[in-house]
N, C-alpha and C positions, 0 to 999 in steps of 0.2 A: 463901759462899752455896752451898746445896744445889742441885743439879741439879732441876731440876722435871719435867724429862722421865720420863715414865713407861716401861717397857719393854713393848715391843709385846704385842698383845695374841695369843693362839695363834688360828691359822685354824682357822675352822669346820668340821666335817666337815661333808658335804653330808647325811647323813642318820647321825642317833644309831645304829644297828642298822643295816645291810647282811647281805642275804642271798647266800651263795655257795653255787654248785651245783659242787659237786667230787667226785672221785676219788680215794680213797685210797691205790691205786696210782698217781697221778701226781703224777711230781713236780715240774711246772711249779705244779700244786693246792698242795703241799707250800709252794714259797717262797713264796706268794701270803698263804698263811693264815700264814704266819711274818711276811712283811712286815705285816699286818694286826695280828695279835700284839703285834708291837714299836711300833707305833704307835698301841694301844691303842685298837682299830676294834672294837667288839662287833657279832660274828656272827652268822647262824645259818647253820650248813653242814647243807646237803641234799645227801642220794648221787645224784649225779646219774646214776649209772645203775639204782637202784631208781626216781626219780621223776626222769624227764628231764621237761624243759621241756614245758609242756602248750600246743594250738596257741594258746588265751588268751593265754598269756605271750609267747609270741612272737611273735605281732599288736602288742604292745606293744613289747616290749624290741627287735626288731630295728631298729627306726626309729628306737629311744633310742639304740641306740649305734654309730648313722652309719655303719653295715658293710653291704654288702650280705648276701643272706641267705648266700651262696656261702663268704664268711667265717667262716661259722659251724662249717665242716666240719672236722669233726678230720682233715685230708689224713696225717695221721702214723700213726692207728691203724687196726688189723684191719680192724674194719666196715667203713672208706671202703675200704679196700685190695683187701676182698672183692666191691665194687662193679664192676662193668663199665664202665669209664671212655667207652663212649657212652653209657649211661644219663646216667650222670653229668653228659655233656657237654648232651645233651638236653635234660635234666631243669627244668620251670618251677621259679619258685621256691616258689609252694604245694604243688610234690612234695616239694620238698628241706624244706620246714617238719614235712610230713607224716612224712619220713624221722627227722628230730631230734627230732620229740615219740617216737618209737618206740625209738629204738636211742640211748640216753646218753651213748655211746662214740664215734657220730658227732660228738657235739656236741665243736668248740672248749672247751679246759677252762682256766680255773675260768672260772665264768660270774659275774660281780660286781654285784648289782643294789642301790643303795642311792638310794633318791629317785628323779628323774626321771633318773640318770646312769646306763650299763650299760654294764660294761666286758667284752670278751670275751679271754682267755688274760689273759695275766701281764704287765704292761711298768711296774716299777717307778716312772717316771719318771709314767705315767698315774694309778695311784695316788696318786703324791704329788700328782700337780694335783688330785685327785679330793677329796681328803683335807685338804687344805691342810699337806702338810707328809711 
């Protein structure tokens, strides 16, 4: 007698098309869109430092991806480095919004928005839940 079991079914992605806001020169961007790639996630990548995040979108997407907005800072590159870390420290979080719709390169990279889920930098393991697989 035949097996009747059928083999599972592959998890859904949570959205057909996901848009990433990345960096060329970065290569946290780099393994993000390769992991994407290989899992056969269709993109659209935006230069996220010709078109950083507009305050629209992060009205939205900060709340979607359960970060404060503080999270969002790229603490590794120039621009934050250039920053006066009492501003910084000060700083409401409609400043820091204001900061990241301006300068690309403050912003946490790649930026991952597909459906209601928004992933901020790179953590393979988040993808894979994200993604089912």
């Amino acid at each position: 007698m035949a097996d009747a079991t059928l083999p599972p079914m592959p998890p859904k992605p949570i959205a057909a098309r996901a848009l990433v806001l990345s960096y060329s020169g970065c290569s946290t961007c780099k393994k993000a869109l390769k992991w994407l790639g290989d899992h056969r996630v269709e993109v659209e990548v935006r230069a996220i430092v010709e078109k950083p995040p507009t305050a629209t979108e992060l009205k939205s997407w900060v709340p979607k991806s359960a970060k404060p907005v503080r999270k969002w800072l790229n603490t590794s590159g120039q621009s934050y480095r250039a920053l006066d870390k009492d501003v910084v420290a000060a700083a409401k979080d409609e400043e820091i919004m204001r900061w990241l719709t301006k300068d690309g390169k403050l912003v946490k990279r790649p930026v991952l928005v597909a459906g209601e889920r928004v992933l901020v930098g790179f953590d393979a393991d988040a993808y894979a839940e994200a993604f089912g697989g």
